[in-house]
N, CA, C and O of each residue as an XYZ file, in Angstrom:
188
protein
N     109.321     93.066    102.931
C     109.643     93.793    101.725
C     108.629     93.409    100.644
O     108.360     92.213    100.526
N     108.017     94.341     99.809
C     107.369     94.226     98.821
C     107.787     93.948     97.404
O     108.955     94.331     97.472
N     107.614     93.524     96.117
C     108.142     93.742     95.020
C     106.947     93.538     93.870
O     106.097     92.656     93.757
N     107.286     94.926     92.924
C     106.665     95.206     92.326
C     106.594     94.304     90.764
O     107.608     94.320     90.067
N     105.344     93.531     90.275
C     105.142     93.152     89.314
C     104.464     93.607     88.485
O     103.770     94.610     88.652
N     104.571     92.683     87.004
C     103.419     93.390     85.927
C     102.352     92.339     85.682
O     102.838     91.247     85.386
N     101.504     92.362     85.711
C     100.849     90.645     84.779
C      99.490     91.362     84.071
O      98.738     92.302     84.329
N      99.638     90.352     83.036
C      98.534     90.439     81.903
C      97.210     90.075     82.202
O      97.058     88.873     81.985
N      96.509     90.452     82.484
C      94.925     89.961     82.688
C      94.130     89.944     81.586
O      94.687     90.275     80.540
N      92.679     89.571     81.521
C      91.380     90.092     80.446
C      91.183     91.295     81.408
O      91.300     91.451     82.624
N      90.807     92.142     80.270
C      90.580     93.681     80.911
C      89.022     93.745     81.566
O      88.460     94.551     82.308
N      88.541     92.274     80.803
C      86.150     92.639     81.363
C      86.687     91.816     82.473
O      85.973     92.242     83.381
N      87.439     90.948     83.014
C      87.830     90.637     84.338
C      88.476     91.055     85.305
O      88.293     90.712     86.473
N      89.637     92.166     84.735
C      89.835     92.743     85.227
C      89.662     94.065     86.515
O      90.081     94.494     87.590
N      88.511     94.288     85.180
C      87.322     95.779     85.696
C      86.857     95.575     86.443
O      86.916     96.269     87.458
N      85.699     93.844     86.266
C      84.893     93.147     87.337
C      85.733     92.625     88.794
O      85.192     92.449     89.887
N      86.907     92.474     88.537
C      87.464     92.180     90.153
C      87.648     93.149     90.540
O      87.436     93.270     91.747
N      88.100     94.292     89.833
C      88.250     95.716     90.411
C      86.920     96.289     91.269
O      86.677     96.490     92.459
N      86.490     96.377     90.515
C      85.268     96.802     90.927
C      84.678     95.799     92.267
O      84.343     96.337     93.322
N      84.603     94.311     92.076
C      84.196     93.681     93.781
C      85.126     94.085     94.622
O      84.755     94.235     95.786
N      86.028     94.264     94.413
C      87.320     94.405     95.106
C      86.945     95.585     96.209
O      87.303     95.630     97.386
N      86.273     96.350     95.619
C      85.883     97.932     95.668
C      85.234     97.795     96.480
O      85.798     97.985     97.557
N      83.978     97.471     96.559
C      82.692     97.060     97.043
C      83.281     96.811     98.401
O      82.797     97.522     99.282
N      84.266     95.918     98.796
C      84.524     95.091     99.894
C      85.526     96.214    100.433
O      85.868     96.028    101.601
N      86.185     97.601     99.668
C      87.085     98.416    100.425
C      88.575     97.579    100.634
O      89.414     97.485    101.530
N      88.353     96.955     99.062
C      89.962     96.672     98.695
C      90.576     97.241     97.658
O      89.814     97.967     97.020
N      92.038     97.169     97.107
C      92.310     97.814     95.912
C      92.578     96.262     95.360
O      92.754     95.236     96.016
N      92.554     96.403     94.347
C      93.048     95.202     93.394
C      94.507     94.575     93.739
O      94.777     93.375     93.777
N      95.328     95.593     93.966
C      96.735     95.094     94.331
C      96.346     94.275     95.633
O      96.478     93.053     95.565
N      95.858     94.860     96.868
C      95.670     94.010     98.134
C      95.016     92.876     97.772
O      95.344     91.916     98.469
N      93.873     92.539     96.584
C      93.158     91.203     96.127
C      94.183     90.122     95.771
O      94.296     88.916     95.988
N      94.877     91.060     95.137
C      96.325     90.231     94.251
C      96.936     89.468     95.446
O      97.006     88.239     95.471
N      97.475     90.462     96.662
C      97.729     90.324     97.723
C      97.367     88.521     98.409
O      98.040     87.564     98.791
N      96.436     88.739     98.306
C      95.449     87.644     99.456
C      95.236     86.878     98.555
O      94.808     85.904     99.174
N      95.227     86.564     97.327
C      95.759     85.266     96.185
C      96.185     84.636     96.715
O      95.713     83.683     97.335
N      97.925     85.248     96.553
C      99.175     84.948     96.904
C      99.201     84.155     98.063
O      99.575     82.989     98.190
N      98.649     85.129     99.085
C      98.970     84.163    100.187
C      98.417     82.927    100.378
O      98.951     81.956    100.915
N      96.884     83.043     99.728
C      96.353     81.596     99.967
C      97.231     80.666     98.971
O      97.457     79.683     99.677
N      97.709     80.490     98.002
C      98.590     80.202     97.707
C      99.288     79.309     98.450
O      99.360     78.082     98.380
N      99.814     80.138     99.207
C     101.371     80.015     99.813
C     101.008     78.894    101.208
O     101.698     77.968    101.637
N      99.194     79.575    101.847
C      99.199     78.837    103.151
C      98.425     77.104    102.672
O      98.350     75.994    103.198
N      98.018     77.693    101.510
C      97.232     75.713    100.762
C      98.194     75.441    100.097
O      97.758     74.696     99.219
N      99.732     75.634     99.888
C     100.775     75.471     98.931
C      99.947     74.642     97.793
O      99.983     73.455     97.470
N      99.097     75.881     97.263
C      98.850     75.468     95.899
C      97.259     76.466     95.743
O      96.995     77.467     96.410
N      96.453     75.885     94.767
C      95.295     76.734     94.578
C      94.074     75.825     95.611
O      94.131     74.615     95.830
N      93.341     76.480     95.975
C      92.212     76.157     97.240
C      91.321     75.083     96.314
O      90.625     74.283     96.939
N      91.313     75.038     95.089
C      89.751     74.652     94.056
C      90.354     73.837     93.704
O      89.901     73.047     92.875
């Protein structure tokens, strides 16, 4: 099951992940996506 959020970004970072996102034949939501999970599989941030 999916669930839908809102979150606040910078919009010149925004554009710019949009846009690599693009490049690679992702949408921003699926980027958002694959965050998350790394997230979830390093239970925490990778850096």
């Amino acid at each position: 099951m999916k669930t839908q959020t809102t979150i606040r970004v910078e919009e010149t970072n925004y554009r710019k992940a949009k846009e690599i996102l693009g490049q690679r034949g992702m949408s921003y939501s699926q980027g958002i996506g694959v965050f998350n999970s790394m997230v979830v599989i390093n239970k925490g941030l990778a850096f």
